[in-house]
KOLLUM-453532 format. One record per residue (C-alpha): x, y, z. Coordinates in Angstrom, 1 decimal. Layout:
N
+--------+--------+--------+
|     xx |     yy |     zz |
+--------+--------+--------+
|      X |      Y |      Z |
...
+--------+--------+--------+
//
This chain:
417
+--------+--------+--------+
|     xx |     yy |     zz |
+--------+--------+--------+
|  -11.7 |  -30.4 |  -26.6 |
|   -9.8 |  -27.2 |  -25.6 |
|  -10.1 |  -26.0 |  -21.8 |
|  -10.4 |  -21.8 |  -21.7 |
|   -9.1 |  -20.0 |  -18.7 |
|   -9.6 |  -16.2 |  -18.4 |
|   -8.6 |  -13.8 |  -15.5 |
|   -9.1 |   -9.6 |  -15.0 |
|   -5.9 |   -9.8 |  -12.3 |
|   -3.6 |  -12.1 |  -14.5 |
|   -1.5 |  -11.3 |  -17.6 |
|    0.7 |  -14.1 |  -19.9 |
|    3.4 |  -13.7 |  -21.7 |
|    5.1 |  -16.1 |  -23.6 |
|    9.2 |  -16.1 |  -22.7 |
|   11.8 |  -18.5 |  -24.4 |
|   11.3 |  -21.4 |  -21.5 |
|    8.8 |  -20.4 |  -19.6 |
|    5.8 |  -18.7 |  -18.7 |
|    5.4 |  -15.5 |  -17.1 |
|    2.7 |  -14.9 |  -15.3 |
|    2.1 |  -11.3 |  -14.0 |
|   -0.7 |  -10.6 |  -11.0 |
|   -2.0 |   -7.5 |  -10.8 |
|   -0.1 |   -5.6 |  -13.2 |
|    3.0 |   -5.2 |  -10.8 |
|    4.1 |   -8.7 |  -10.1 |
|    4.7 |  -11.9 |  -11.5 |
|    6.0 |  -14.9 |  -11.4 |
|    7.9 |  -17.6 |  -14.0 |
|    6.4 |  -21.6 |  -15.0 |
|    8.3 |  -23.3 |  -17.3 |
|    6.6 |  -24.5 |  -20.3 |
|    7.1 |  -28.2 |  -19.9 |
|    5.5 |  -28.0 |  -16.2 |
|    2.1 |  -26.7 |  -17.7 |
|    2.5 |  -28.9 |  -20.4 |
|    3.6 |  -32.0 |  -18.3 |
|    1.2 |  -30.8 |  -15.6 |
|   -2.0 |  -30.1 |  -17.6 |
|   -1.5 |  -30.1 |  -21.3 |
|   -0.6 |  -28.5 |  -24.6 |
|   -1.2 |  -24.6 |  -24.2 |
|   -1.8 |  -21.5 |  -26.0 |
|   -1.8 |  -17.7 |  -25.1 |
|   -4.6 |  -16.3 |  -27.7 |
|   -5.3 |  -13.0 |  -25.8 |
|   -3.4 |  -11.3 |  -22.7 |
|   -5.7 |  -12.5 |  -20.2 |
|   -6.2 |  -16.1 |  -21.1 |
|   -4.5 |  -19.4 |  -21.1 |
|   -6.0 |  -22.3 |  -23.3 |
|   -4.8 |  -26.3 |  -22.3 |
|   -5.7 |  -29.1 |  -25.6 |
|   -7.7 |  -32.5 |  -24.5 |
|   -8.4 |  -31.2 |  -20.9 |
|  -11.7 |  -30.8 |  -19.7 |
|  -12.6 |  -27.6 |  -18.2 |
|  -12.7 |  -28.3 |  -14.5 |
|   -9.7 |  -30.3 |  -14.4 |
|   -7.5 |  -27.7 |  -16.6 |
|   -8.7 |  -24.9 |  -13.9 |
|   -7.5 |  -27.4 |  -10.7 |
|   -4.5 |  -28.0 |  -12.1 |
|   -3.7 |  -24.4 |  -13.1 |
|   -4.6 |  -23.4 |   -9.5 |
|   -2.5 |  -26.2 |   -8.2 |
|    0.7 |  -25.2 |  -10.3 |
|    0.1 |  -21.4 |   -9.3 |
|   -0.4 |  -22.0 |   -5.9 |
|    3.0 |  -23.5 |   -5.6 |
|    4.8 |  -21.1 |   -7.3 |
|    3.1 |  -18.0 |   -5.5 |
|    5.5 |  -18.1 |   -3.3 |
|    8.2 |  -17.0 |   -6.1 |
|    6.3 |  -13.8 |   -6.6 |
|    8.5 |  -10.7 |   -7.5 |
|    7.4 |   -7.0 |   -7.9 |
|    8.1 |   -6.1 |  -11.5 |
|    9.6 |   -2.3 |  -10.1 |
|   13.0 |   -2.9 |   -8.8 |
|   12.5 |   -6.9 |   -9.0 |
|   12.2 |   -7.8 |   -4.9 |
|   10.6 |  -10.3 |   -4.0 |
|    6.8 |  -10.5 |   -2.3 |
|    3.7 |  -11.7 |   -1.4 |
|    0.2 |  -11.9 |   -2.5 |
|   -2.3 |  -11.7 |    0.5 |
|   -5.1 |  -13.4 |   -0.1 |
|   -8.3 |  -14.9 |    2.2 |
|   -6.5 |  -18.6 |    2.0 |
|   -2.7 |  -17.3 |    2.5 |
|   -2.9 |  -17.6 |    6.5 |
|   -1.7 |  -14.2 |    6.6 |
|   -4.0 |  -11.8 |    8.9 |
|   -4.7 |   -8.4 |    7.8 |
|   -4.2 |   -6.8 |   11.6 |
|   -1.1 |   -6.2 |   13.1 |
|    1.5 |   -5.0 |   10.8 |
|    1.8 |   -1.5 |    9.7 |
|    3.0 |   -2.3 |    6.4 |
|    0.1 |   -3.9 |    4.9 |
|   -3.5 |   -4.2 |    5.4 |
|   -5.7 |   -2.6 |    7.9 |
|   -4.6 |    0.1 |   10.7 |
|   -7.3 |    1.2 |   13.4 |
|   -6.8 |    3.6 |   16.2 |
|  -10.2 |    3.5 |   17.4 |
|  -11.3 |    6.5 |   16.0 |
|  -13.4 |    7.5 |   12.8 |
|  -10.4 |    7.2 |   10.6 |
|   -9.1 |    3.8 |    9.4 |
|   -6.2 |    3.3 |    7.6 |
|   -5.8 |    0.4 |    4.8 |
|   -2.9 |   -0.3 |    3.0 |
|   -3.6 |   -2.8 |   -0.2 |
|    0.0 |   -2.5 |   -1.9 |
|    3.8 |   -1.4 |   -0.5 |
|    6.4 |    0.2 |   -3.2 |
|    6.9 |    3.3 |   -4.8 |
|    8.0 |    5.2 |   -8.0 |
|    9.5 |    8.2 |   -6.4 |
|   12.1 |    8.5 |   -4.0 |
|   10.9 |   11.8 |   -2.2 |
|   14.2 |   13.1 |    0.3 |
|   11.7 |   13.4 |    3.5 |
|    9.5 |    9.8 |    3.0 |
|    9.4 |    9.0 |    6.8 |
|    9.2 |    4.8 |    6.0 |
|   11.9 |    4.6 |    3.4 |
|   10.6 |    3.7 |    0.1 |
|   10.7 |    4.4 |   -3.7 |
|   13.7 |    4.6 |   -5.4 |
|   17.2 |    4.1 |   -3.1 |
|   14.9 |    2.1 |   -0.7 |
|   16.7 |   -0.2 |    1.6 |
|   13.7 |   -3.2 |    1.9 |
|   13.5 |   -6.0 |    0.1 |
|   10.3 |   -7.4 |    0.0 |
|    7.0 |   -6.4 |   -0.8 |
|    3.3 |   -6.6 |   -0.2 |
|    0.2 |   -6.5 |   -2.3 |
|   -3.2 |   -7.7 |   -0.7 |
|   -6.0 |   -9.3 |   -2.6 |
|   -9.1 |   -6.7 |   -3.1 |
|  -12.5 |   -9.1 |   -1.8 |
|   -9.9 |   -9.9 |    1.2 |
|   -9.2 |   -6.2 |    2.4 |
|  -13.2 |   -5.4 |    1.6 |
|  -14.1 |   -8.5 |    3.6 |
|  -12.1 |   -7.5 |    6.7 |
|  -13.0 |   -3.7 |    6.2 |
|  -16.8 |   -4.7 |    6.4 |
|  -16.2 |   -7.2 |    9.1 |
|  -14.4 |   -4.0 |   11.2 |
|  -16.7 |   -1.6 |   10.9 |
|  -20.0 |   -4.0 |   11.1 |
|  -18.0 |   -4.4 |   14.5 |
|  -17.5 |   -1.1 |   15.2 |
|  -21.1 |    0.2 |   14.8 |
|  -20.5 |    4.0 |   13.9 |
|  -21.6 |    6.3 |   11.1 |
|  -19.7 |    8.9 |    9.5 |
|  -16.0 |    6.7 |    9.0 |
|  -13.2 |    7.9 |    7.2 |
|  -11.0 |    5.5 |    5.0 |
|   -7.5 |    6.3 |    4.2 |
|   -6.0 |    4.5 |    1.7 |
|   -2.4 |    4.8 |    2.5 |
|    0.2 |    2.5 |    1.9 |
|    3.6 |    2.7 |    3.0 |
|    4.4 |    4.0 |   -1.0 |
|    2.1 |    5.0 |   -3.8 |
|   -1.2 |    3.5 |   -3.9 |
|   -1.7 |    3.4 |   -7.4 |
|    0.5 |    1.2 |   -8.0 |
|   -2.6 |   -1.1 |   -6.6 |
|   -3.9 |   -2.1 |   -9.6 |
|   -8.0 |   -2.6 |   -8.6 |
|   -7.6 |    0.6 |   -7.0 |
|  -11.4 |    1.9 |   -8.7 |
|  -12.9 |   -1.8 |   -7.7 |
|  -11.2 |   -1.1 |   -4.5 |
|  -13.3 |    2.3 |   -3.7 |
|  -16.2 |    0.7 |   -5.3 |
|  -16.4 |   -1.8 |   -3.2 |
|  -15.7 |    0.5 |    0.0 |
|  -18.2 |    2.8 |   -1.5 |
|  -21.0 |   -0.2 |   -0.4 |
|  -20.0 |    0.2 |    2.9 |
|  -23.3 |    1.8 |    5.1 |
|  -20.8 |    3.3 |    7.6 |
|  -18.5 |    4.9 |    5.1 |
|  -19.2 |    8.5 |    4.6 |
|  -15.4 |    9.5 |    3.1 |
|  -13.0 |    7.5 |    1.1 |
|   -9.6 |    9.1 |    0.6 |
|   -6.5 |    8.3 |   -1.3 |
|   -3.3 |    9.4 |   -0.4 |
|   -1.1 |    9.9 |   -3.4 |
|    1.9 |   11.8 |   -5.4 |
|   -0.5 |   11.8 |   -8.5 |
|    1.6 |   10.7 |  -11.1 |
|   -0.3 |    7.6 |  -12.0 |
|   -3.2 |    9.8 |  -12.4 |
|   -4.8 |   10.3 |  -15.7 |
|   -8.0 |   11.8 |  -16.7 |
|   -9.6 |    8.6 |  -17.8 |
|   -8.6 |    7.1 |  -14.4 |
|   -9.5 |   10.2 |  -12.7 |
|  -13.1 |   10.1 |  -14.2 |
|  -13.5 |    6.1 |  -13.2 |
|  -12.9 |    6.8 |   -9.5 |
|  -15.4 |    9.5 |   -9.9 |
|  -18.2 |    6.8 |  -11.1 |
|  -16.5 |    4.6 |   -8.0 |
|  -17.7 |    6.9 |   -5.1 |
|  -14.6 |    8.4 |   -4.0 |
|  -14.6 |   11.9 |   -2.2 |
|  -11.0 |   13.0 |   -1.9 |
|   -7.5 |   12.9 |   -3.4 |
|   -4.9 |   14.0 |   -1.0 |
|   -2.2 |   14.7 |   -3.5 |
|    1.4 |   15.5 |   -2.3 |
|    3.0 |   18.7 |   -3.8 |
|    6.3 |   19.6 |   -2.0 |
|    7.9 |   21.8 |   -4.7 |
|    6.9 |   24.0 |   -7.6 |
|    9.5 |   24.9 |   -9.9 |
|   10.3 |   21.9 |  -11.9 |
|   13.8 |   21.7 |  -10.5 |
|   12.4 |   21.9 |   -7.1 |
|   10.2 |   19.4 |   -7.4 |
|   12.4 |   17.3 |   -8.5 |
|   14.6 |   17.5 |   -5.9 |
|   12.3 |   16.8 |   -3.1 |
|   10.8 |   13.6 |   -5.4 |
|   13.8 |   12.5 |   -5.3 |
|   13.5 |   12.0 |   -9.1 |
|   14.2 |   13.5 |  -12.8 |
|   11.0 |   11.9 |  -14.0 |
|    8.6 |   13.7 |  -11.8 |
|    7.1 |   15.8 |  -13.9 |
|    5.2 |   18.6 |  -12.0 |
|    3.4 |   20.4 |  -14.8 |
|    1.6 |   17.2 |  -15.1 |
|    0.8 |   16.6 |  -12.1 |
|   -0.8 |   20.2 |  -12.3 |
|   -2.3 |   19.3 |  -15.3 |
|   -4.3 |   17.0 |  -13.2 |
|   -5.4 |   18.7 |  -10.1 |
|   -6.6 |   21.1 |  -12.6 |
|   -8.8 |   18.7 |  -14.3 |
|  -10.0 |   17.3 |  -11.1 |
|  -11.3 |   20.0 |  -10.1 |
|  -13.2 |   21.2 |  -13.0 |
|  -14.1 |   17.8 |  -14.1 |
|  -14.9 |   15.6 |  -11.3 |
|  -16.9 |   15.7 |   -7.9 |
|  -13.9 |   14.8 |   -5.8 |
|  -11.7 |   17.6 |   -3.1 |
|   -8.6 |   17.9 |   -3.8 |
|   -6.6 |   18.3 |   -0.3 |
|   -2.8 |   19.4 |   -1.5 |
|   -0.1 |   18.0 |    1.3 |
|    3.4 |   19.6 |    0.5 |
|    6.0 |   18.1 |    3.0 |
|    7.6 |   21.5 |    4.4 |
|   11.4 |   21.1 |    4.8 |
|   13.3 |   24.1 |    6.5 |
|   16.4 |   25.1 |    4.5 |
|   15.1 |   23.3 |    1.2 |
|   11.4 |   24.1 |    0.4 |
|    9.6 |   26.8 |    2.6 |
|   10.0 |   29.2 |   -0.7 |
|    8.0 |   26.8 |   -2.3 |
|    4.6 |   26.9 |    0.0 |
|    3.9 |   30.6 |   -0.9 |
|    3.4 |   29.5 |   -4.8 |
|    1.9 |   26.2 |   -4.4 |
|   -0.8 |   28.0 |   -2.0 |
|   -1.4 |   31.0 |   -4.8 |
|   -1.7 |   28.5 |   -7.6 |
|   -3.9 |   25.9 |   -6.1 |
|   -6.3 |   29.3 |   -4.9 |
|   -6.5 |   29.7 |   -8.8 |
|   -7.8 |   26.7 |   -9.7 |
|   -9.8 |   26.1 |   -7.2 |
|   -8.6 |   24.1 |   -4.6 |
|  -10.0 |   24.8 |   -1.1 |
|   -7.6 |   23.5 |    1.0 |
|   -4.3 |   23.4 |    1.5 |
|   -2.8 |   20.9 |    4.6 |
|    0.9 |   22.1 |    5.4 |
|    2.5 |   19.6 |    6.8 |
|    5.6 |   19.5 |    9.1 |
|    8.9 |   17.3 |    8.1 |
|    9.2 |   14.7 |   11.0 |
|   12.4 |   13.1 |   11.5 |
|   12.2 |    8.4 |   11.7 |
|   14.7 |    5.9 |   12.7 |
|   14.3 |    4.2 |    9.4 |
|   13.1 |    7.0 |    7.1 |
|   15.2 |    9.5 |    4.7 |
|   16.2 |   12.5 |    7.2 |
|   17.5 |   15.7 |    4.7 |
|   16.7 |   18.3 |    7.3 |
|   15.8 |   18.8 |   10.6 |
|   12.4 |   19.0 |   12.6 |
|   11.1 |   22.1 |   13.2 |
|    9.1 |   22.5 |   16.9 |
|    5.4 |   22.7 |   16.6 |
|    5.2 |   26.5 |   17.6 |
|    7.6 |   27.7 |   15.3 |
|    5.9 |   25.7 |   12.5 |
|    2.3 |   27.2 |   13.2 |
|    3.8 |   30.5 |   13.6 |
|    4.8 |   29.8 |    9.7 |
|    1.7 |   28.3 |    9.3 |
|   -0.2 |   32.1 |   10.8 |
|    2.3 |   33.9 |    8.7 |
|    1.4 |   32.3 |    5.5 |
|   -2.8 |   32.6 |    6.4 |
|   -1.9 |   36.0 |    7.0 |
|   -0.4 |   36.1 |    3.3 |
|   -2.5 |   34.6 |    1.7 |
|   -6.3 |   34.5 |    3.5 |
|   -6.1 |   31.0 |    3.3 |
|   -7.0 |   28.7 |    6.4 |
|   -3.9 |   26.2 |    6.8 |
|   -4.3 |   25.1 |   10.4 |
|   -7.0 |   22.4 |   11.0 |
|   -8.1 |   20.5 |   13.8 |
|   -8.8 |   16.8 |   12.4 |
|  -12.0 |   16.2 |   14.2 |
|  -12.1 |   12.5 |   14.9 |
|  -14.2 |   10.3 |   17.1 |
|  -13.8 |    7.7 |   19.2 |
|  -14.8 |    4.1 |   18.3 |
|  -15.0 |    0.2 |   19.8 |
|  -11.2 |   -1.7 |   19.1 |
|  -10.7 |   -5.1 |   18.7 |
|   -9.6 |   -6.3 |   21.5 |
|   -5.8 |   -6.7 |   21.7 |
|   -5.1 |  -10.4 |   21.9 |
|   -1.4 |   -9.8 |   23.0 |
|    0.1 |   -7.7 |   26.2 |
|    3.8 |   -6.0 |   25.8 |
|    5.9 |   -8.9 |   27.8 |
|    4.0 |  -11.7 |   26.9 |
|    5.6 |  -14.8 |   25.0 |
|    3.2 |  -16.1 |   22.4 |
|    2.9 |  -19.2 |   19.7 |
|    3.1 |  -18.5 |   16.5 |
|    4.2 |  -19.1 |   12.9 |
|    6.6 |  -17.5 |   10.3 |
|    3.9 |  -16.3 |    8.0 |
|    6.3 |  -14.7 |    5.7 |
|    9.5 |  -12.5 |    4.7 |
|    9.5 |   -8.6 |    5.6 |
|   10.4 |   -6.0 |    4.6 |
|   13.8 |   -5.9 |    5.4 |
|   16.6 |   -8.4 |    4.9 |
|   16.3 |   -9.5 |    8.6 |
|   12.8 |   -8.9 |    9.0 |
|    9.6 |  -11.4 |    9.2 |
|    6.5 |  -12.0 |    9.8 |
|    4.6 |  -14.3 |   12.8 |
|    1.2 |  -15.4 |   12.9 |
|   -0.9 |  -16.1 |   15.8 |
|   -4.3 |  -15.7 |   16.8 |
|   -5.7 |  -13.2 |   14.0 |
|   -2.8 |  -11.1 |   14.5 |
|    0.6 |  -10.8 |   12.9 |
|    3.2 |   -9.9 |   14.1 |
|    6.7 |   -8.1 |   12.7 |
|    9.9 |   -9.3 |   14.4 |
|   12.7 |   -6.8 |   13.0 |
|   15.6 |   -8.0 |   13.6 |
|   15.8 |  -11.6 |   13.2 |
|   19.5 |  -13.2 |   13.3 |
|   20.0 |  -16.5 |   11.9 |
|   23.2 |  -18.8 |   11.8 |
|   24.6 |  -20.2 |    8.4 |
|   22.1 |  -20.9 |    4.8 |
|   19.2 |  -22.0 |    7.5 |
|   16.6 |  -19.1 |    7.0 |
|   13.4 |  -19.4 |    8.4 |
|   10.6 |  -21.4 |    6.8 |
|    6.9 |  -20.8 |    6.1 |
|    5.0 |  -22.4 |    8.5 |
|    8.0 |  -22.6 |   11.3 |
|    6.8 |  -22.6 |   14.9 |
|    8.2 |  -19.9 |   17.0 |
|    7.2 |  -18.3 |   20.5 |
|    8.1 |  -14.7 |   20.0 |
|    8.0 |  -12.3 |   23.1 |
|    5.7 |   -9.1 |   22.1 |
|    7.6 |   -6.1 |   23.2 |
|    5.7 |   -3.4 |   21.3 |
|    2.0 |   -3.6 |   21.7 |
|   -0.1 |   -0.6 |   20.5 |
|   -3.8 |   -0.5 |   18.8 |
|   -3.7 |   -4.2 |   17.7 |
|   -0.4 |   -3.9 |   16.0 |
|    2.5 |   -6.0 |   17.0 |
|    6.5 |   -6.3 |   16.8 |
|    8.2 |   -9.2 |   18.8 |
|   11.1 |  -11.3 |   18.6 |
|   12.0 |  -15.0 |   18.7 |
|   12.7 |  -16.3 |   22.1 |
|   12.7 |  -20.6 |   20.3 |
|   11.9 |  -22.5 |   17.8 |
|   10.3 |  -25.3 |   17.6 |
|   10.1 |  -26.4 |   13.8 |
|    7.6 |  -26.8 |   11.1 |
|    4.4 |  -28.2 |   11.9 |
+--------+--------+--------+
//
């Protein structure tokens, strides 16, 4: 009697004294070998995707198995740059509203923002929330697919308004997501989607991947180009292995070989790249591209700051200058309509209960939960090896409250539940 467990999102490998188990291509986590063998029985690893237990039965092999994973998923750690992080799924009691790191970001307007995944494999000088390579957070986030579709559909069914834009754009490089084509497939459903766009630096792009999203539905790559010349490029990546001809090599088959815009979005930095928007303009009017979306470095409190800000006139005046150039439209007014919120469950001032739902992304940073919501608190200070706990009751004070998205901080605690 051998019990057979496959998974699409899981991946085994066999280590010296343990298991590792990696979700979603990115993460993993470690079992030892005598806990699944103590736990559920002799095992063996015939393919990538499966696990097989000896004189188990089926349905008890697969509760135990959930059983030992769900203890351990906790443990999880992103395979890029090793931090540590956590799987958001419909049964982790962690809400998809209210943090701007992960999950879902609405304005009330016709574009929502979704964010399934955190991390990055550049480390581009002017990335406004700090991420990549030289990043300063500790902790990441990647969100389970039928959970993000669920609360999309649930949002919108809400909202009751045609013609919605979806940006996929996490706080990093969404194709690091690994059901990034399920993803948009599943968006794609959606009866009050009419554009689905991903936000990306295009290196994980290939033409076989290129062609599946495609198939999927999806109507636009925004794909940021902030320097030319190979050394250039670099430079504002913030990394030797960006390799720009490739990333040409792409846009250039996307738009010969698939039904989806391309929309190129250099970052322009004064003093480093400006040189650089002339030739990225003339070369993406070669291959096709029809547009072009300039946009201005912005200084953050937390994010990589290599130049200044230049004011809003003299950057359209650069903007006029280069239409002029180039008979090219680069200034656009993003036409976006209002649309029903969900109401804010939490007022600037107020003191709340909640629970720690989980680490941030920072050292001192968490994450509360209360009422559908979560909420960041930034700057947590503990005393001695104490951290805070899973499940802790806290009342937090909300002092930022803006479009359903939250940051407080601990005013007591009251212990675990």
């Amino acid at each position: 009697m051998t019990a057979k467990l496959t998974f699409q999102d899981l991946t085994f490998y066999e280590m010296p004294d343990h298991v590792r188990i990696a979700l979603l291509k990115h993460f993993y986590i470690e079992i030892e070998k005598e806990l699944l063998k103590e736990g559920i029985g002799t095992y063996n690893i015939p393919d990538p995707h499966t696990i097989e237990f000896e004189g188990v039965m089926q349905e008890q092999a697969e509760r135990k198995f959930y059983q030992i994973l769900g203890k351990h998923i906790d443990e999880l750690k992103s395979i890029k740059g090793r931090n540590t992080a956590t799987y958001v799924h419909k049964n982790s009691g962690i809400p998809l509203m209210g943090c701007l790191s992960f999950g879902i970001a609405d304005k009330g307007t016709t574009l929502l923002e979704i964010k399934p995944i955190t991390g990055c494999n550049m480390g581009c000088i002017f990335c406004s929330v700090d991420e990549g390579i030289g990043t300063r957070k500790t902790h990441e986030f990647v969100v389970e697919k039928d959970y993000l579709v669920q609360e999309v559909n649930k949002l919108l069914d809400y909202k009751k308004h045609q013609g919605m834009v979806i940006y996929i754009n996490s706080h990093g490089e969404p194709f690091l997501y690994a059901d990034m084509v399920g993803l948009v497939a599943d968006l794609k459903k959606n009866k009050w989607i009419s554009e689905i766009h991903i936000i990306t630096n295009g290196t994980y792009l290939t033409p076989e991947l290129c062609s599946q999203l495609d198939k999927a539905g999806l109507t636009h790559l925004n794909i940021s180009v902030s320097g030319f010349d190979a050394e250039k490029a670099k430079e504002v990546m913030g990394s030797t292995a960006y390799n720009i001809e490739k990333v040409k090599e792409i846009i250039t088959y996307l738009t010969k070989h698939t039904k989806i815009e391309v929309i190129i979005t250099p970052v322009v930095m004064f003093g480093i790249n400006e040189r650089e928007m002339g030739k990225i303009i003339v070369w993406a009017k070669q291959i096709g591209v029809k547009k072009v979306c300039i946009q201005n470095f912005l200084m953050n409190r937390r994010g990589r700051n290599p130049a200044k800000e230049l004011d809003w006139e003299k950057f359209k005046e650069f903007l006029h200058q280069l239409e002029q150039e180039h008979s090219m439209k680069l200034l656009f007014d993003l036409k976006l309509e209002k649309t029903k919120e969900y109401p804010k469950p939490f007022k600037r001032g107020e003191v709340v209960q909640a629970e720690i739902g989980t680490q941030g992304r920072y050292k001192t940073e968490y994450i509360a939960v209360a009422q559908q919501r979560c909420i960041t608190l930034p700057k947590v200070v503990q005393k001695g090896d104490n951290p805070l706990k899973k499940g802790e009751r806290i009342s937090v004070m909300i002092t930022k409250s803006n479009h359903n998205i939250f940051v407080g901080e601990i005013v007591h605690k009251r212990g675990r539940k």
